[in-house]
C-alpha positions in Angstrom: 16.1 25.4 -16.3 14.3 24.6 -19.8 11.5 22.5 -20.3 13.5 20.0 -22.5 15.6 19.7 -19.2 12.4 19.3 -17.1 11.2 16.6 -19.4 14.3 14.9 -20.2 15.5 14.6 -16.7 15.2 10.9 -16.6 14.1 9.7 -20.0 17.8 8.5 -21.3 19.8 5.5 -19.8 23.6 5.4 -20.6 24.1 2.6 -22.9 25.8 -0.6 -21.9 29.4 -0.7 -23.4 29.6 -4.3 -25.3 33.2 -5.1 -24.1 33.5 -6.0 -20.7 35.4 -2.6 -18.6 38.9 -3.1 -17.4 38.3 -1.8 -14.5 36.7 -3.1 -11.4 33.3 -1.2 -10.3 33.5 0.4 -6.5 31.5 -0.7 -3.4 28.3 1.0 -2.3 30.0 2.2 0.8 32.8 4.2 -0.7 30.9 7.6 -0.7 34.0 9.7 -2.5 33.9 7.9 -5.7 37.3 8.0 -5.7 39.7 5.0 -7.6 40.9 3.7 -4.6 38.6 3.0 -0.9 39.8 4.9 1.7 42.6 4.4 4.7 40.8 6.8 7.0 40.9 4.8 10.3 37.8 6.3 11.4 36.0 6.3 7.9 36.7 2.2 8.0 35.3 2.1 11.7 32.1 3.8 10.4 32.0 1.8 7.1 32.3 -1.9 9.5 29.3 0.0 11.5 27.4 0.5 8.7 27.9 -2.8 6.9 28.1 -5.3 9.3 31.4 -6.6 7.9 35.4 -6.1 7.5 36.5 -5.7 4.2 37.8 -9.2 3.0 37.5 -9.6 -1.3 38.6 -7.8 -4.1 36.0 -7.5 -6.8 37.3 -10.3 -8.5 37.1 -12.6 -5.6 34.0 -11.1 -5.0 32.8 -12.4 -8.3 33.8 -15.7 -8.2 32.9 -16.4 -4.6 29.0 -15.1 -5.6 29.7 -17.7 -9.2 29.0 -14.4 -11.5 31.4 -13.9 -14.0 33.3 -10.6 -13.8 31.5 -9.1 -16.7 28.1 -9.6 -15.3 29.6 -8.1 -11.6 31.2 -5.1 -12.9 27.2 -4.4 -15.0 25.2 -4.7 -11.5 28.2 -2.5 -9.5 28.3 0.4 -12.4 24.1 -0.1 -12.6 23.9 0.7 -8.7 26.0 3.7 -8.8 29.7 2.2 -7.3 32.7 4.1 -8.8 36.2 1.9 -10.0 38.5 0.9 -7.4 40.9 -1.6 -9.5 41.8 -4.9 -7.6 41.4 -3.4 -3.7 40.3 -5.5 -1.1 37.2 -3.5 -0.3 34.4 -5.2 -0.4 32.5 -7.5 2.0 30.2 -10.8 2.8 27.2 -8.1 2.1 28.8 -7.5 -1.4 28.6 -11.1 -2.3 25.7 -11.5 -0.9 23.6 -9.0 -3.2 25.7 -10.5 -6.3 24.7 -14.1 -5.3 21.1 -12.9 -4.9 20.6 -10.5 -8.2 22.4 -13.5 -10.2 19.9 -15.9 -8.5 16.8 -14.2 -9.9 18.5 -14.0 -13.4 19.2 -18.1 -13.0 15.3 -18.6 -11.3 14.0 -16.9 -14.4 12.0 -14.4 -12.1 14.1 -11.8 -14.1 16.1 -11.1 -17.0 19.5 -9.9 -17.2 18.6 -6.3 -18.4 15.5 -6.4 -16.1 18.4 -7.4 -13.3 20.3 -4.3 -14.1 17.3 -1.9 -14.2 16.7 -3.3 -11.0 20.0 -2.4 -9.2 20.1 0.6 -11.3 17.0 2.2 -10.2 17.7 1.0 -6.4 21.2 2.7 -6.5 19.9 5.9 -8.0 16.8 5.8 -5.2 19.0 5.4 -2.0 22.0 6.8 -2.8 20.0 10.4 -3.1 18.2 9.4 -0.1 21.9 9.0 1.5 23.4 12.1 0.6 20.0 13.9 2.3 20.5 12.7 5.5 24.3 13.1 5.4 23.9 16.3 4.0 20.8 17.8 5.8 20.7 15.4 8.8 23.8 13.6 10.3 25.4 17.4 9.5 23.4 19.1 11.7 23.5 16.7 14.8 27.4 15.8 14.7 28.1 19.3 15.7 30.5 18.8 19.0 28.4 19.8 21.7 31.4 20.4 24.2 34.6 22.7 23.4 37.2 20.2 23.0 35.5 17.3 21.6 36.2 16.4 17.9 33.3 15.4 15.0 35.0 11.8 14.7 33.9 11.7 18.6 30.4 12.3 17.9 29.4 10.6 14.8 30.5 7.6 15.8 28.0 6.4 18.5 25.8 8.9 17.0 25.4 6.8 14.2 25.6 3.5 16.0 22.2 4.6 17.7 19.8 6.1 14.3 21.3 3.2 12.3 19.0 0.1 13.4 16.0 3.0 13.4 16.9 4.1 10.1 16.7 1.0 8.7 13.4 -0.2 10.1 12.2 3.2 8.8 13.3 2.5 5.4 11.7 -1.0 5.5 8.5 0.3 6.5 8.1 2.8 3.8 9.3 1.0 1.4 6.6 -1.4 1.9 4.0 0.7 1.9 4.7 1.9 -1.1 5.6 -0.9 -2.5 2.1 -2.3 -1.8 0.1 0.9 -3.0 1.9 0.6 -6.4 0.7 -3.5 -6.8 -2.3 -1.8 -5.8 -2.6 0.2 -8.6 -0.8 -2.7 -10.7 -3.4 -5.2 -10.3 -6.3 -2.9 -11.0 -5.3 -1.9 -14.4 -7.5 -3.3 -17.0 -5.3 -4.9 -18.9 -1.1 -5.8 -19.1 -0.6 -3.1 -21.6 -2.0 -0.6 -18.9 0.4 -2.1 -16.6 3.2 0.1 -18.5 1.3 2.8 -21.1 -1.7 3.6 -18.7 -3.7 7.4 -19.1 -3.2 9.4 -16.4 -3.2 12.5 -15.5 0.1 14.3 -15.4 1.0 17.9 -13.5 3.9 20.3 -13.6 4.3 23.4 -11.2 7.1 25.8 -12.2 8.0 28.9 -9.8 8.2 31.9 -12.0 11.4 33.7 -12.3 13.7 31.1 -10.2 17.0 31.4 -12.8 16.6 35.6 -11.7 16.2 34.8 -8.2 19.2 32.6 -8.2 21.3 35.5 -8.8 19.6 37.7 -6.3 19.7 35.2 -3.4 22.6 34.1 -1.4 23.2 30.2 -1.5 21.8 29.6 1.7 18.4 31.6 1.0 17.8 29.8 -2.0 18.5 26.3 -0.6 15.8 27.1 2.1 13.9 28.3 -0.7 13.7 25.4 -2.5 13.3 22.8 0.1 10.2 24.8 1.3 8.5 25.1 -2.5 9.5 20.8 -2.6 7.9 20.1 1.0 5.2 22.0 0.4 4.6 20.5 -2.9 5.1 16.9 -1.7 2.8 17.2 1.1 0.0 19.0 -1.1 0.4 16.0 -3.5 0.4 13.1 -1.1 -2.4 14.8 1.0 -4.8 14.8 -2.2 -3.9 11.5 -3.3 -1.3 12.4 -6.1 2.2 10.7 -6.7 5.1 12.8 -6.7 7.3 11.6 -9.6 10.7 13.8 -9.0 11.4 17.3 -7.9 13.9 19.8 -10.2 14.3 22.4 -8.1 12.1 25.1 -9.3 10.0 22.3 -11.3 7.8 19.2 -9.5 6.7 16.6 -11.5 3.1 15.0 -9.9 0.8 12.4 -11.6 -3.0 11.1 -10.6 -5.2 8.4 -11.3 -8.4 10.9 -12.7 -8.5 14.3 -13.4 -10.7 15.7 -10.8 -7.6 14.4 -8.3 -4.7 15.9 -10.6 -7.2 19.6 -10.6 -7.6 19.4 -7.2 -3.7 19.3 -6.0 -3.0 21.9 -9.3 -5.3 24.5 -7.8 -4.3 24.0 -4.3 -0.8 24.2 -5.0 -1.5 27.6 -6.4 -3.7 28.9 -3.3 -0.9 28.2 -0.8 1.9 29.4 -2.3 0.1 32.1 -3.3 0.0 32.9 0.2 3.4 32.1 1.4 5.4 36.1 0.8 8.2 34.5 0.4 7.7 32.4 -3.0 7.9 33.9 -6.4 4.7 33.0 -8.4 3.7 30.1 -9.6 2.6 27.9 -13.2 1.0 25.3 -13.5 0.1 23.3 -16.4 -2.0 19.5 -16.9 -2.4 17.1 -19.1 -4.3 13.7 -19.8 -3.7 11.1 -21.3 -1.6 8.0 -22.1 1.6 8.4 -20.0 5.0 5.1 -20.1 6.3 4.7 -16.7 9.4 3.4 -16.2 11.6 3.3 -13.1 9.5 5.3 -11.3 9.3 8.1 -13.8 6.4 8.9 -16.8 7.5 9.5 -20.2 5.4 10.4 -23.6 3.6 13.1 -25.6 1.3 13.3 -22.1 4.0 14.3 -19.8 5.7 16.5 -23.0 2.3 18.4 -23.3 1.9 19.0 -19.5 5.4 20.6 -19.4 4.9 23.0 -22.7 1.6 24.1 -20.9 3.7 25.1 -18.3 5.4 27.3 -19.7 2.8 29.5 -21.4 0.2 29.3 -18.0 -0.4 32.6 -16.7 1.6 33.6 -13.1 -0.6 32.3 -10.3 -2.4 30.0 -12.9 -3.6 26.3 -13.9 -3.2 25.3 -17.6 -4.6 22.0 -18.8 -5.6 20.6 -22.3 -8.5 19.5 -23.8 -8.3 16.0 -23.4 -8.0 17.1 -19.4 -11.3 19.3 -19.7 -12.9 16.9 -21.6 -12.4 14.2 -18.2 -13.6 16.5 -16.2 -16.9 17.1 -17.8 -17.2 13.7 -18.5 -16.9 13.2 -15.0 -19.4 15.3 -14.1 -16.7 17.5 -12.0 -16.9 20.7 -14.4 -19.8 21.9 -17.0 -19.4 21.8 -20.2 -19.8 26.0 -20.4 -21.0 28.3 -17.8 -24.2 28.8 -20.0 -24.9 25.2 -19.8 -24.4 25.4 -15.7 -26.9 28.4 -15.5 -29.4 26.4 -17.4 -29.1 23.1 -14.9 -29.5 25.7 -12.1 -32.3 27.4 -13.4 -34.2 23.8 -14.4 -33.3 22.4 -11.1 -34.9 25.4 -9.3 -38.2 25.7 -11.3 -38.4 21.7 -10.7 -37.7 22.2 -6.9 -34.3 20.1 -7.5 -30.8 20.4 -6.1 -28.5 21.7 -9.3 -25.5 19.9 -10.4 -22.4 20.1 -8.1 -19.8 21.3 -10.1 -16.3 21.5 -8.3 -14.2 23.4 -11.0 -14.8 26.0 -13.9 -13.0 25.7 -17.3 -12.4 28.7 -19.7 -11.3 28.3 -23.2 -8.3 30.2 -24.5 -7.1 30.8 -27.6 -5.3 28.2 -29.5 -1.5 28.5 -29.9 0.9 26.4 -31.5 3.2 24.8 -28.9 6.9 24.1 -30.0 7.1 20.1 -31.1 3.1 19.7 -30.6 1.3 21.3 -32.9 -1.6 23.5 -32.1 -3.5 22.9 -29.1 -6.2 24.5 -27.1 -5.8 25.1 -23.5 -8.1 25.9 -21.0 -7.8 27.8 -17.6 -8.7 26.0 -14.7 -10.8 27.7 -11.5 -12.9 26.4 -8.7 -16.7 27.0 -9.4 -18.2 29.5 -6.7 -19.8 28.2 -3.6 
């Protein structure tokens, strides 16, 4: 992986075409994007599980039953992710339904048209990875027949007729709670321009040597591999108070509020994995500064910077820049030199004083241009000695 992947991961958007397609954009419940929905008698007993409904409109009918004109149907389907199936009777009430419902905010003037699509388009993307997990890793695992002689159509059946009303609430629930820690952070921003450009503090973690270890590992290994390096990174982030944009793989993307918070989950992502054998070392470089957000993910010279620092860090190492050291010191969460630190100690110790509590220690290196940049000046980041 490079780090123009790493950064452009989600930074384009397909354009919209400006003729309306000819053809008709797919359901969310036809999984094999395929051109036409699928006869499997037990794949439509499943899909009537899972949406509530029988099939009963074509996309057109569909269309006109919601009152959205074809054009405007076919730019929420293709936004959410639905593949082409022509002028099949596959879609449902539900179908209509969300239509009727993303047209109505367009008409209410709660949203506009493009903000509409950016809406379904960032919900598609969202749950239809979150759907291919639990098929994948999940419902995969547990529809194994557990008797000689029973079938897999047998089992996932009532299977999922009993994790589907759980799932759901599940998905509710989380969804609100993060929905209502990112108003949170909304609401506090100073002003509406920090609602979107806001400085932050922005963190990659690269493991060392993956593209080598690809060839090296058999497929299994390395899928276990990387969902251990993403849990582990995911639940250093959340625990700290971090927000984990996206994973890549071999590369997580993680953003904080302040510095101190973004140093914090940097140098403890380095001291567990250090300790796990079976991880190849890893990088870690921050930055701070003005970051874009949009759909979820963060996008500018910040984020840019963060990734080239990356990819210079030492093995086993955090890398920030000098805007980053220059937060923490303003903070009061690193010196400004070791030299400076001895002197506070030494004051505070002739004046019978407790000496500044410095949590982290930063050490200049030596400037380097960085590829698109410029020069800049990193610093290695420590913990300060107990």
């Amino acid at each position: 992986m490079t780090v123009d992947d790493a950064n452009n991961g989600g930074a384009a958007e397909p354009a919209e075409p400006a003729d309306p397609p000819s053809a008709y954009p797919t359901p969310h419940h036809v999984v094999d994007h395929t051109a036409e929905p699928t006869d499997d008698p037990l794949a439509i007993r499943l899909e009537q599980l899972i949406l509530g409904a029988d099939r009963r409109y074509t996309p057109f009918q569909a269309a006109r039953t919601a009152g959205v004109s074809m054009e405007l149907a076919s730019r929420f389907w293709r936004a959410m992710g639905f593949a082409d199936i022509g002028q099949a009777k596959a879609l449902t009430e539900a179908d209509v339904l969300a239509l009727r419902r993303l047209a109505g905010l367009v008409e209410a003037g709660l949203l506009s048209e493009p903000m509409a699509v950016q809406v379904a388009r960032s919900t598609g993307q969202t749950t239809a990875r979150l759907a291919e997990w639990q098929i994948d890793s999940f419902l995969e695992g547990l529809t194994e027949p557990p008797e000689p002689g029973m079938t897999r159509t047998e089992v996932t059946y009532p299977l999922v007729e009993l994790l589907l009303p759980e799932l759901e609430e599940f998905l509710i629930y989380v969804w609100r709670r993060q929905l209502a820690a990112a108003t949170g952070r909304v609401v506090q921003a100073a002003d509406d321009e920090e609602m979107v450009d806001r400085r932050l503090a922005v963190g990659f973690a690269d493991l060392v040597g993956f593209t080598r270890l690809t060839r090296r590992l058999e497929e299994e290994e390395l899928g276990e591999l990387v969902e251990a390096f993403e849990t582990t990174c995911a639940d250093l982030v959340a625990a700290h108070g971090g927000r984990l944009i996206k994973t890549l793989g071999d590369e997580v993307l993680y953003a904080a509020d302040d510095a101190g918070t973004a140093a914090e989950i940097g140098l403890r992502l380095i001291e567990t994995l250090g300790h796990d054998e079976t991880m190849p070392a890893l990088r870690v470089g921050i930055a701070f500064g003005t970051v874009t957000t949009r759909m979820g993910d963060v996008f500018g010279t910040t984020v840019n910077l963060a990734s080239r620092l990356t990819s210079i860090a030492p093995k086993d190492a955090v890398l920030v820049d000098s805007a980053f050291a220059e937060e923490l010191t303003r903070t009061g969460e690193a010196p400004v030199s070791e030299t400076q630190a001895a002197e506070e100690a030494a004051r505070a110790e002739k004046e019978g004083e407790q000496p500044p509590a410095y949590r982290f220690a930063l050490q200049p290196m030596w400037q380097r241009p960085v590829r698109g940049l410029g020069v800049v000046e990193p610093w290695l980041l420590g913990r300060r000695p107990t």
